[in-house]
N, C-alpha and C positions, 0 to 999 in steps of 0.2 A: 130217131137219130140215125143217119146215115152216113157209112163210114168209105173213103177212097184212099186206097193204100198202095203206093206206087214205088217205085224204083229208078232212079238217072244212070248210074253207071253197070248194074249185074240185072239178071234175072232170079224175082225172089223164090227162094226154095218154100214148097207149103211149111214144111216148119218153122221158117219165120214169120211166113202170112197168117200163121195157125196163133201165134206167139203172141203178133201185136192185137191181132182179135180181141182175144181174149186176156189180155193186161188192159187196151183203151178199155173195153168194154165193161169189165171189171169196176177201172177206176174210175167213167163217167156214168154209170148205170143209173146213177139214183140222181143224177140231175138230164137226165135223158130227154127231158119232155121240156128242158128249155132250150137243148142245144139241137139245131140246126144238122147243122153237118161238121164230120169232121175228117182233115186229111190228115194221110201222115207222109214222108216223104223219109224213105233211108236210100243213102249213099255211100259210098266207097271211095272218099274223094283220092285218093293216092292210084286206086286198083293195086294189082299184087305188091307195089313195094314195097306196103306194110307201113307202119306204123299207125301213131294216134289220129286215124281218119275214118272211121266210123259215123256218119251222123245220122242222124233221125231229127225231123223237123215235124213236129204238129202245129197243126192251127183248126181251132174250135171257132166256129161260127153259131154265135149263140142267135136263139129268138126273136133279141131284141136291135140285132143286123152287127153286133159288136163281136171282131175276131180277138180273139187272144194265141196270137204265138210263142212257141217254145221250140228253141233247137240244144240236140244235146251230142258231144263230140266225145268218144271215148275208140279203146281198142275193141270192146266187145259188142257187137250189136245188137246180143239178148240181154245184155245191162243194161246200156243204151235206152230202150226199148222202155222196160220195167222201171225206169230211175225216172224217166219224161212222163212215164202214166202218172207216177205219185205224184210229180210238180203241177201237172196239168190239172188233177184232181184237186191239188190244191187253191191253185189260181182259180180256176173255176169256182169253187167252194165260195172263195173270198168276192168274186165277185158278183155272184147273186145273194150274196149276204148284205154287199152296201147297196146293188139294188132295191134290196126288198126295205133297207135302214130309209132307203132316201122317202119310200114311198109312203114307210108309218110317218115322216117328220114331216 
């Protein structure tokens, strides 16, 4: 699994690039061997004015050439971050689940 983790509007501090590491990593670890690559993409869409512009976009590019995206919009970026691992974890989960359903049927 190969992971590209980028930034549009700031320069990422290691303790965020330290951050998404290890939550993706965490939460696609044990389906690893069927995903491809995965990006993440956080932004700042307002810059200093502040408010609810925080995003984080992943997208998992499995095995079998099918991406699954998630974007997640909040004020804090290390929630953000942590709240898109678990969904993505999840979505993933589900989809090599009806993969492997299609294959026993």
């Amino acid at each position: 699994m190969q992971m590209t983790i980028a930034s549009r509007s700031s320069e990422l501090t290691p303790s965020i690039r330290e951050h998404i590491e290890q939550r993706i990593y965490a939460a696609l670890d044990q389906h690893a061997s069927r995903i491809e690559q995965v990006e993440v993409m956080v932004e700042d869409e307002n810059g200093p004015r502040g408010g609810f512009d925080q995003v984080c976009r992943v997208v998992v590019s499995l095995t079998n050439g099918m991406k699954l995206r998630h974007e997640r919009r909040g004020l804090d970026l290390y929630a953000n971050v942590s709240l898109i691992a678990d969904k993505v974890k999840q979505r993933v989960g589900r989809q090599l689940a009806k993969l492997r359903d299609r294959r026993k049927a």
